[in-house]
C-alpha positions as CSV (number, residue, x, y, z in Angstrom):
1,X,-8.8,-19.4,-40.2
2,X,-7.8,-17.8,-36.9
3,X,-3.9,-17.0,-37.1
4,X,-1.5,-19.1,-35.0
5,X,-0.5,-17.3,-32.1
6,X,3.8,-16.9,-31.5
7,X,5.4,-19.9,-29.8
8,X,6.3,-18.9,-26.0
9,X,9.9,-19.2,-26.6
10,X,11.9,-16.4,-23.8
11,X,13.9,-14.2,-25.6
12,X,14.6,-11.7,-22.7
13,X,14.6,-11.9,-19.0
14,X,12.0,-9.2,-18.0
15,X,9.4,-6.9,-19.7
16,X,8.0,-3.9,-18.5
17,X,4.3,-3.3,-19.3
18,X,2.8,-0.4,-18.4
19,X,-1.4,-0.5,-18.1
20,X,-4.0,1.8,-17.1
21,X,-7.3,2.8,-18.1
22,X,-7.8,5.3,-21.1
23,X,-6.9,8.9,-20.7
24,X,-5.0,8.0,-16.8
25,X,-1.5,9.0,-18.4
26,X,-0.5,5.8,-20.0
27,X,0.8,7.5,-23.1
28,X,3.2,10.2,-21.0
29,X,4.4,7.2,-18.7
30,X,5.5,5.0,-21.5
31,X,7.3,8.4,-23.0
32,X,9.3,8.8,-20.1
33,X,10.1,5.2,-19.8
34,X,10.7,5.0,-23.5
35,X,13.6,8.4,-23.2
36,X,15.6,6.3,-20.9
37,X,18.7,5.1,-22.8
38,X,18.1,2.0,-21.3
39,X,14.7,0.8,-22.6
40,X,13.0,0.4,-25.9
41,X,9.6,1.1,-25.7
42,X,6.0,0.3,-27.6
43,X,3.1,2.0,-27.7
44,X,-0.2,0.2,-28.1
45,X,1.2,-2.6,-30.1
46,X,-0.5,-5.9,-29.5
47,X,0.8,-8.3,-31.8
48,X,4.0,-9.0,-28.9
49,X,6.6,-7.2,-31.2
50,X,8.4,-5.9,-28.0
51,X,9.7,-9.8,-27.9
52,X,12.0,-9.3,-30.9
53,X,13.6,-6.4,-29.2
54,X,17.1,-6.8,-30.1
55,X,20.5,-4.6,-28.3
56,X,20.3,-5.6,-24.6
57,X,18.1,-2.9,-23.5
58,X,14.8,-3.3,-21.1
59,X,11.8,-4.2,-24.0
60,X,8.6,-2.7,-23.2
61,X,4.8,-1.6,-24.3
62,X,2.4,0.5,-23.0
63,X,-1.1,-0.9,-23.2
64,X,-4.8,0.5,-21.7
65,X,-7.0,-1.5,-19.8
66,X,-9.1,-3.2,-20.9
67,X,-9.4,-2.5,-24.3
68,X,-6.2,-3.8,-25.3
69,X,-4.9,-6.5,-22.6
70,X,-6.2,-8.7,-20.3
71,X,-4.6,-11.0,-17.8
72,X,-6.0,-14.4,-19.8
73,X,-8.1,-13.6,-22.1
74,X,-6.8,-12.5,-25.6
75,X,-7.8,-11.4,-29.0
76,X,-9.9,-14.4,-31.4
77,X,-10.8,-13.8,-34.4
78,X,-14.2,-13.7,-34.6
79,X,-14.1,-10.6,-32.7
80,X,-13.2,-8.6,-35.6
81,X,-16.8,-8.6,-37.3
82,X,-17.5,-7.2,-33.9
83,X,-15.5,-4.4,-34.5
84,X,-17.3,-3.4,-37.8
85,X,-20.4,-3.2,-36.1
86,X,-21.3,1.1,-35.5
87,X,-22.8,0.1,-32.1
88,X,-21.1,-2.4,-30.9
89,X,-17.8,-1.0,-31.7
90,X,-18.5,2.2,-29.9
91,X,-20.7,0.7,-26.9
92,X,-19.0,-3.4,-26.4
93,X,-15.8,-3.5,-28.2
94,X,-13.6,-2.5,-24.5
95,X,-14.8,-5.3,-23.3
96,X,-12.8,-7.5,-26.3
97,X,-9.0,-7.4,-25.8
98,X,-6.8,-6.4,-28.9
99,X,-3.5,-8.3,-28.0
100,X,-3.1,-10.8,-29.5
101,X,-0.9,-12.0,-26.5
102,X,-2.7,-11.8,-22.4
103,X,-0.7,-11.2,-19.5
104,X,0.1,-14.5,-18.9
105,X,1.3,-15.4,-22.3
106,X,3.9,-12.2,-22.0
107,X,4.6,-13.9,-18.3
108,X,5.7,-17.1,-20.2
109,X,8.1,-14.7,-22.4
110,X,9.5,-12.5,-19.6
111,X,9.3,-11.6,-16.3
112,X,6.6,-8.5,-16.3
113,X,7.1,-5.8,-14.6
114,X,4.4,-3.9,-14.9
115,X,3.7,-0.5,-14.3
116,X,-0.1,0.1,-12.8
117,X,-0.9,3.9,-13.2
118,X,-4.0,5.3,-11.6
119,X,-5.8,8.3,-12.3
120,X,-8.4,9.8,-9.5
121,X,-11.8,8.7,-11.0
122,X,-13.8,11.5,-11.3
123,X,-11.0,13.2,-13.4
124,X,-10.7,9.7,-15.2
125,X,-14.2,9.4,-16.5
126,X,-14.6,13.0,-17.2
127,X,-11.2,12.6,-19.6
128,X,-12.5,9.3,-21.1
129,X,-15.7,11.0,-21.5
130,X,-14.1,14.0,-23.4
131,X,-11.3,12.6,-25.6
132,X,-12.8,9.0,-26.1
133,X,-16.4,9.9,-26.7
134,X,-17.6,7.4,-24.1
135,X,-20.8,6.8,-22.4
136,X,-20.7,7.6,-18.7
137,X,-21.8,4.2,-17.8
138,X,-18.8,2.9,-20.5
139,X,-16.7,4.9,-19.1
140,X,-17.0,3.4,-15.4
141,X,-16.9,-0.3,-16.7
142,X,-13.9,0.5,-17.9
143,X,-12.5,1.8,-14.9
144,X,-14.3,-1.0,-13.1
145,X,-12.5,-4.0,-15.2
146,X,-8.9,-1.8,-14.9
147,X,-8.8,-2.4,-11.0
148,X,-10.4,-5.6,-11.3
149,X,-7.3,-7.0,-13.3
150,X,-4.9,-4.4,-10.8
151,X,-6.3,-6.5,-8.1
152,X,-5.7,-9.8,-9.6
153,X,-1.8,-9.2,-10.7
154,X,-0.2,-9.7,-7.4
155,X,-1.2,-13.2,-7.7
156,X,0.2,-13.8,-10.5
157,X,3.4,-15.6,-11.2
158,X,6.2,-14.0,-12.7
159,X,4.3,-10.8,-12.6
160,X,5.5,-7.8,-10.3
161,X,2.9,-4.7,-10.5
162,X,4.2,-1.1,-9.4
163,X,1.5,1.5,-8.5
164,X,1.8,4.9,-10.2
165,X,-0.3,7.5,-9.1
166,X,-0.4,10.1,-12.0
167,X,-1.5,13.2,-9.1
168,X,1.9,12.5,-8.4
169,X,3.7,12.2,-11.2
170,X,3.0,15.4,-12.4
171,X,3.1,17.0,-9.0
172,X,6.7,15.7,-8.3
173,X,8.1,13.9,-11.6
174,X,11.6,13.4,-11.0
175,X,10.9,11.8,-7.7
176,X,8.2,9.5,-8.7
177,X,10.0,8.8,-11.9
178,X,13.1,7.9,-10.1
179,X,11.6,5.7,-8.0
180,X,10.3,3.9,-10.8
181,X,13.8,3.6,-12.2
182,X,14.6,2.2,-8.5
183,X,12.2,-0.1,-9.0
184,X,13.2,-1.1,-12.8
185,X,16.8,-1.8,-11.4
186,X,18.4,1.0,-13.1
187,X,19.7,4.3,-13.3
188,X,18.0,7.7,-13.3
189,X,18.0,8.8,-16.7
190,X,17.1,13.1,-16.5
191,X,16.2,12.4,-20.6
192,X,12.6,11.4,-19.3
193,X,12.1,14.6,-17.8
194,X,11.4,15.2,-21.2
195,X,8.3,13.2,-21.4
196,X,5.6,16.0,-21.9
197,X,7.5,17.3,-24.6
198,X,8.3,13.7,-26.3
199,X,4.6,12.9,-26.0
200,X,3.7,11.8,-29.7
201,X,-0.3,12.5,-28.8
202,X,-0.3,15.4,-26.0
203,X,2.5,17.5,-26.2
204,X,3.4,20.1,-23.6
205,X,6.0,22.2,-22.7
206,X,6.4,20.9,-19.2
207,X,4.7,18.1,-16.7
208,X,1.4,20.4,-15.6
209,X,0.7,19.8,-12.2
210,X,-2.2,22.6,-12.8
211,X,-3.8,18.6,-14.0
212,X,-3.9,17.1,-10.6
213,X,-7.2,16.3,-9.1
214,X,-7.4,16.2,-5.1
215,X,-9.4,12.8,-4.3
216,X,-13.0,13.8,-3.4
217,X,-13.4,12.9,0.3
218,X,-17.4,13.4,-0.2
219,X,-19.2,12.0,-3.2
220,X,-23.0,12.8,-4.1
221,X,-25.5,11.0,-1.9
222,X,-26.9,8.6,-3.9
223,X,-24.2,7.4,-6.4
224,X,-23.1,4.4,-4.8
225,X,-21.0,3.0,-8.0
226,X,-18.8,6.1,-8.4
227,X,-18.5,5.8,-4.3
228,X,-17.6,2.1,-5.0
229,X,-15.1,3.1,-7.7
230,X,-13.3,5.7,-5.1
231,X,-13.4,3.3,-2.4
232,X,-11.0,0.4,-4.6
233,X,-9.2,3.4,-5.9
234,X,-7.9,4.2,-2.5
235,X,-7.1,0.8,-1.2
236,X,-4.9,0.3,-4.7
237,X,-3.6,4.3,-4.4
238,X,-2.2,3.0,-1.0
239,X,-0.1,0.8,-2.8
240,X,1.8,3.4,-4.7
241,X,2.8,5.0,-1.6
């Protein structure tokens, strides 16, 4: 019998949610976010656990796109047997979101703010690629469905998306990350400068800008999907300026 999903009762005001494709810098965002003394953050939980947040401070969870959330879809039940299936697991099971809660059943909770991070996509896929052990082709879709749902969230209510570009971030973090606290309504906290350091899965000394990938201006002739994938990366980049 599928498990009965959490009554939508709003326990706190706002949420912030922070989403981006695999290997885009999801996990050092939600570090830095999670150092500030003012918000309690998740990562990668998707049974809606950052609802029982207790203390007064800013709940939050960091989730990837589109293997985890989605804006209405959710996780049923009978995708589990999916899971156990070799191929399917490693070739389909993206496409299946995790949570147990979508977008719009945390927007019925909270108001979302929700932190969009964007990676360029060349240096995207090639880090999916590497860590994840994805396909090429996988590892597009999945970039592919992350804007799709980027471009859909301004239309949705009671969500507010903020565009992170992660070049930037580790070019300039205090900047971008203070803006981001602007944005949050609240103070600059200099204990998330400590993010590469706090990272539970990629620790580093320091923020390496030596990571940043310039945007290609000229893609290989012939590769109209990657040339498709830069083009919506750009209009959405645009945003986070």
């Amino acid at each position: 019998m599928p498990k009965k999903r959490p009554p939508r009762v709003k326990t706190h005001d706002r949420a912030v949610v922070v989403l981006g494709a695999p290997r885009s810098g999801t996990t050092l965002v939600a570090t830095a976010l999670g150092a500030h003394a003012g918000i309690a953050m998740l990562s990668e939980d998707c049974d809606g656990a950052m609802f029982t947040f207790v203390g007064g401070k800013l709940p939050g969870v960091k989730l990837c796109t589109p293997n985890h959330v989605d804006i209405e879809r959710r996780w049923h039940w009978f995708y589990e047997p999916l899971r156990r299936i070799g191929w399917l697991r490693h070739h389909f099971n993206y496409r299946l979101p995790r949570s147990k809660l979508s977008l719009r059943d945390m927007a019925a909770r909270a108001e979302l703010k929700i932190v969009c991070i964007l990676r360029e996509p060349q240096a995207n896929i090639a880090a999916i690629r590497r860590r994840a052990e994805r396909s090429e082709s996988v590892s597009r879709d999945m970039l592919r469905r992350t804007y799709g749902i980027y471009e859909k969230l301004s239309r949705e209510p009671l969500m507010e998306p903020h565009f992170l570009s992660y070049e930037k971030l580790i070019g300039d973090p205090e900047a971008q990350l203070r803006g981001l606290c602007q944005w949050l309504d609240l103070p600059f906290d200099a204990a998330m400068l400590d993010a590469p350091r706090l990272n539970p899965a990629y620790p580093e000394a320091t923020f390496r800008a030596d990571k940043a990938t310039a945007v290609v201006a000229e893609l290989a002739a012939g590769d109209a999907e990657l040339a498709g994938l830069h083009a919506r990366y750009r209009q959405l980049i645009a945003l986070a300026q």
